[in-house]
C-alpha positions as CSV (number, residue, x, y, z in Angstrom):
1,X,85.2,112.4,68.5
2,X,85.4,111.3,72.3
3,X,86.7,108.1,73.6
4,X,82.8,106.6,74.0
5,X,81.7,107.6,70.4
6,X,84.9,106.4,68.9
7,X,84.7,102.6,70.4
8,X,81.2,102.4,69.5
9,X,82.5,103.8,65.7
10,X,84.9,101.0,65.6
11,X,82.6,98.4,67.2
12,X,79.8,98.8,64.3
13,X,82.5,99.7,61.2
14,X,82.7,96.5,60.3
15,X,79.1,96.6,59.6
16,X,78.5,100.1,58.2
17,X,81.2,99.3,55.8
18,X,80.0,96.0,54.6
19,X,76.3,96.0,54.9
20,X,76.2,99.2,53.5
21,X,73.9,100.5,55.9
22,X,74.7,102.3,59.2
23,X,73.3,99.4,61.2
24,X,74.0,96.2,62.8
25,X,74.3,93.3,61.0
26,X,71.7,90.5,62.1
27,X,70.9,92.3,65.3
28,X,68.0,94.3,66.4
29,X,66.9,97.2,66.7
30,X,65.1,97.4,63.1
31,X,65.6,100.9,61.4
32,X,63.8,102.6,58.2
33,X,62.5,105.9,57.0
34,X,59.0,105.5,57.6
35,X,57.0,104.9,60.2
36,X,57.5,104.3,64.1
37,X,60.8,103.3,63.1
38,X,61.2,106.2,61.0
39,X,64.5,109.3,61.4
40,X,62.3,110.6,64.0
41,X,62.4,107.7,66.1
42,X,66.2,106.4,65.4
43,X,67.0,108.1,68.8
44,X,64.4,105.9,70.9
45,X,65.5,102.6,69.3
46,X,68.2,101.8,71.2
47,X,70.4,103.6,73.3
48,X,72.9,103.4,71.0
49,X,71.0,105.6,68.8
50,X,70.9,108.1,71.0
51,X,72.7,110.8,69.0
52,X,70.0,110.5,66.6
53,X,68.1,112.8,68.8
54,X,70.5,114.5,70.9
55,X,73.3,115.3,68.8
56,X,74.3,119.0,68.1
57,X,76.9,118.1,65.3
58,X,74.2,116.2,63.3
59,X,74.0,115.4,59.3
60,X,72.6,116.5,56.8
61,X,72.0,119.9,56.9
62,X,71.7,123.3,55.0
63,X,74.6,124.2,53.7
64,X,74.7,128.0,54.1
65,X,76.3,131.4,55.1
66,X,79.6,129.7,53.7
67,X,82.9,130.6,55.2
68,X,85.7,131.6,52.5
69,X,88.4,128.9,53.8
70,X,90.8,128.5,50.8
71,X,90.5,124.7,51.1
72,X,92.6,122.6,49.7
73,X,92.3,120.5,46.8
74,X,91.0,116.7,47.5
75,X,93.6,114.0,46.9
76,X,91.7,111.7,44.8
77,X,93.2,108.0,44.1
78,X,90.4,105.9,43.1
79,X,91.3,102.7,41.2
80,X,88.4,100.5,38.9
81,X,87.8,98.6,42.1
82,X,84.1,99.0,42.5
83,X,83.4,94.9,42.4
84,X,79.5,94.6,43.3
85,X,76.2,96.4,43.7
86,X,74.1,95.9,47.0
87,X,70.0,96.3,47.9
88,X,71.0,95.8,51.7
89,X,67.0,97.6,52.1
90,X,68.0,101.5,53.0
91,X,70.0,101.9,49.7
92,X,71.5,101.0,46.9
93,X,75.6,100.4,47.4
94,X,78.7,99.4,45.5
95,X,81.3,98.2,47.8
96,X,84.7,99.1,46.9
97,X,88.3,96.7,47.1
98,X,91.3,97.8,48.8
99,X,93.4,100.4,47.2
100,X,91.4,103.8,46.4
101,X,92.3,106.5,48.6
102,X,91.1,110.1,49.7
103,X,93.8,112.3,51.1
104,X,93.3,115.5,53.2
105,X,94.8,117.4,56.2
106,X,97.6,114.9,56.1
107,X,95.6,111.7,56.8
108,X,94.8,108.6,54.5
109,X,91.3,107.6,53.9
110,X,90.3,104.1,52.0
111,X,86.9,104.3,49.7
112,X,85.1,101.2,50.9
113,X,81.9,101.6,49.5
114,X,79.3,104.5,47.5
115,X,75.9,104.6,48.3
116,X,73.1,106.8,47.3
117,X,69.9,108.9,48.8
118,X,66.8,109.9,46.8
119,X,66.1,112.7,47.5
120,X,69.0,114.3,48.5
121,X,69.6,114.5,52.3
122,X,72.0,117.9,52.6
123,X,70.8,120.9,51.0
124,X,72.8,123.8,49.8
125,X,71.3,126.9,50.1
126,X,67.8,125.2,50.8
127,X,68.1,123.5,47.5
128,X,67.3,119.6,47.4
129,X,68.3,117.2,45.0
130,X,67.2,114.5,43.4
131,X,70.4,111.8,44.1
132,X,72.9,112.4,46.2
133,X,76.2,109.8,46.1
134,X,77.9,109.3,49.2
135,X,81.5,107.6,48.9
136,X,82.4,106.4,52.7
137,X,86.2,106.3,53.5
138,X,88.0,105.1,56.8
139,X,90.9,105.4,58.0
140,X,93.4,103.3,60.1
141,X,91.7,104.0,63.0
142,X,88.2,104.5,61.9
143,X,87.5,107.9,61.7
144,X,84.9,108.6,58.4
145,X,84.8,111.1,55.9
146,X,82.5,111.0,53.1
147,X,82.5,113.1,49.8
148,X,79.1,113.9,48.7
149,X,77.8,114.1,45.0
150,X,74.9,115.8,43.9
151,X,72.9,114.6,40.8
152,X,70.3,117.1,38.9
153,X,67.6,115.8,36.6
154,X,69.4,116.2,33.0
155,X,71.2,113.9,30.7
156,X,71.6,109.9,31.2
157,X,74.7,109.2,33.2
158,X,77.0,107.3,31.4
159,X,78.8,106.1,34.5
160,X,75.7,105.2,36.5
161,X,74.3,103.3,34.0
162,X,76.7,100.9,34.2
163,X,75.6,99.3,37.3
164,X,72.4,101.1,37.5
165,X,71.2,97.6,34.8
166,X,72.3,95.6,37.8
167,X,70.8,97.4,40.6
168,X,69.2,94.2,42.8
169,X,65.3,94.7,43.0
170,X,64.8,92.7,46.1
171,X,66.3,93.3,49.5
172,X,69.3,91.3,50.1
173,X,70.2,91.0,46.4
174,X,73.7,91.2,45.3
175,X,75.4,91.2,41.9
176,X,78.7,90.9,41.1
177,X,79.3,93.3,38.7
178,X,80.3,92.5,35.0
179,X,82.4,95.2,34.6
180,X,84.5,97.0,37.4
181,X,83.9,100.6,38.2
182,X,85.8,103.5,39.1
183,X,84.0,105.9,41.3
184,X,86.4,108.7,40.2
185,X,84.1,108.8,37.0
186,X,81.4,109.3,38.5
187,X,82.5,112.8,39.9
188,X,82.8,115.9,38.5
189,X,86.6,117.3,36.5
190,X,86.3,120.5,39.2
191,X,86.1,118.7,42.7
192,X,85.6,122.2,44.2
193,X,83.8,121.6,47.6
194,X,82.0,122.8,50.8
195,X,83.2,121.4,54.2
196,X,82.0,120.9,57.5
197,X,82.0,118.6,60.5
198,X,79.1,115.8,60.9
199,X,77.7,112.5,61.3
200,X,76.4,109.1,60.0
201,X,73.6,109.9,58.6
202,X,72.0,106.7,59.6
203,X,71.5,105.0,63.2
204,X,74.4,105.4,65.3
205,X,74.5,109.1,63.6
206,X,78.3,109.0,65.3
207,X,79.8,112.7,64.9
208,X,83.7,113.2,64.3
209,X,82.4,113.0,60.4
210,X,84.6,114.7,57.7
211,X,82.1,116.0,54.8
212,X,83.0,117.1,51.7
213,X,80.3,118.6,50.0
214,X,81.0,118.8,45.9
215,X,79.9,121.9,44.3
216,X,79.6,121.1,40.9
217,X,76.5,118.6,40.7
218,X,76.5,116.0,37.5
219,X,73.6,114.8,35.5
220,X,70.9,112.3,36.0
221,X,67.7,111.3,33.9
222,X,64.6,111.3,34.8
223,X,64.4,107.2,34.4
224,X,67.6,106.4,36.0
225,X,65.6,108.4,39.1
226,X,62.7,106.5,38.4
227,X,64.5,103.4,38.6
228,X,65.9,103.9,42.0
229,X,63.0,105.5,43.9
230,X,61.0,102.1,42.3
231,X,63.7,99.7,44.0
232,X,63.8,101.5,46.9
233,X,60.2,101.9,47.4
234,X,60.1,105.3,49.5
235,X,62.3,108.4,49.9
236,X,65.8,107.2,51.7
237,X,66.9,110.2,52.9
238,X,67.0,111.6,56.6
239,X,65.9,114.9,57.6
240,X,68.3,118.1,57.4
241,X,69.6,118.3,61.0
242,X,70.3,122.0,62.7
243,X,73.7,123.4,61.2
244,X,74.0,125.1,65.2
245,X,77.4,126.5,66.1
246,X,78.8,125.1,63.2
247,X,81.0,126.7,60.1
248,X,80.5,125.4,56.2
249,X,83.8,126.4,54.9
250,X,84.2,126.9,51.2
C-alpha cells in the first residue's frame, strides 16, 4: 500500500471499523448499491472514491486458475467477544471487543467486527453464494485483512441464529446482544483457504487488502436468507472486480 492510500486507510478506520460500513461517518458523499449511487458510480462520488473505478488490485473477484502455495495454516484466537449486532444500512454487523486475533506472515491482526453480503461478492470458480461473512481485522498500523466465509443454502445455522433473532430491522438499529458470540463458531473445523491481495470492498475500495478466502463453505437455510435479504431490502454485494495480474494462491 503507498504512503497516499495508507493515510487515507488510517484517516477513515476509525469509521469502517465502527460503523460497520466502509464510509464516513456523518459526512457526505451518500453511498448504496442501487442506483446513481450504485458500485458503478462509487468512483464519481468523491475523489476519494476514486479507486472504485481505477483500481487494478480491486475486490471481489473470481477466484480461479489457483496457484499451489503451501500456505500456511491461519492462527485463529477469537474469544466470545462479539458484544452487539448493527443495521448501519449496507449490512448487517457484529462488532467485536478487544482481544481476538488473526495471525499470519508474522503480523498481528485484531477481529473488530463480522459483517455479511447477500449474495456473495467473490466467486470461486464462477460460483456465487448465497451469504458470504466477512470478519475485518487491523493491525497496529492499519493494514486490513479479512477472512471470508461462504454460506450454501442447507441446514439452519446454529451459530447464526443466535443473533440472527436480534438482527435490527430498521437502519440505525443496534442491539446489544443477550448472549456473547464467538466468531470462531461460526467457521468451518478445516480453515483451508485461497489467498490473494485486494481491497475494501466498499467506498474507499483502499488496496494493500490481505484476503483469505475459506474453502470449506458452512450451512445456511433458506429463512435465515430470507431474513437478511428482507432487512436489507436489496442485494448488498459489489460487483466481481478483474482478477488482472494477480495470483490466487491455494
Amino acid at each position: 500500500m503507498n504512503k497516499k492510500a495508507l493515510t487515507l486507510t488510517l484517516s477513515i478506520l476509525p469509521a469502517i471499523l465502527l460503523a460497520g460500513s466502509n464510509t464516513f461517518a456523518g459526512e457526505t458523499p451518500h453511498w448504496g448499491y442501487e442506483g446513481n449511487i450504485g458500485p458503478q458510480h462509487w468512483s464519481g462520488l468523491d475523489s476519494n472514491y476514486a479507486l472504485c473505478g481505477s483500481g487494478k488490485n480491486q475486490s471481489p473477484t473470481n477466484l480461479t486458475n489457483f496457484v499451489d502455495a503451501k500456505l500456511p495454516k491461519l492462527n485463529i484466537k477469537y474469544g466470545s467477544n462479539g458484544s452487539d449486532v448493527v443495521n448501519n444500512g449496507h449490512t448487517i454487523q457484529v462488532n467485536y471487543q478487544p482481544g481476538s486475533t488473526l495471525v499470519i506472515d508474522g503480523d498481528s491482526f485484531e477481529l473488530k467486527q463480522f459483517h455479511f453480503h447477500n449474495p456473495s461478492e467473490n466467486r470461486i470458480n464462477g460460483k456465487s453464494f448465497p451469504l458470504e461473512g466477512h470478519f475485518v481485522h487491523a493491525d497496529k498500523n492499519g493494514n486490513l485483512a479479512v477472512i471470508a466465509l461462504m454460506f450454501e443454502e442447507g441446514q439452519i445455522n446454529p451459530v447464526l441464529d443466535r443473533f440472527w433473532k436480534q438482527m435490527p430491522e430498521n437502519k440505525g438499529g443496534k442491539y446489544k446482544l443477550t448472549k456473547k458470540v464467538s466468531a470462531r463458531d461460526l467457521l468451518p473445523k478445516n480453515t483451508d483457504y485461497y489467498r490473494y491481495d485486494g481491497s475494501l470492498t466498499t467506498p474507499p475500495c483502499t488496496e494493500g487488502v490481505r484476503w483469505f478466502v475459506m474453502k470449506q463453505p458452512v450451512t445456511i437455510s433458506k429463512q435465515q436468507v430470507k431474513k437478511f435479504s428482507h432487512v436489507m431490502h436489496h442485494p448488498n454485494n459489489r460487483n466481481v472486480q478483474p482478477l488482472n495480474a494477480r495470483l490466487v494462491l491455494e
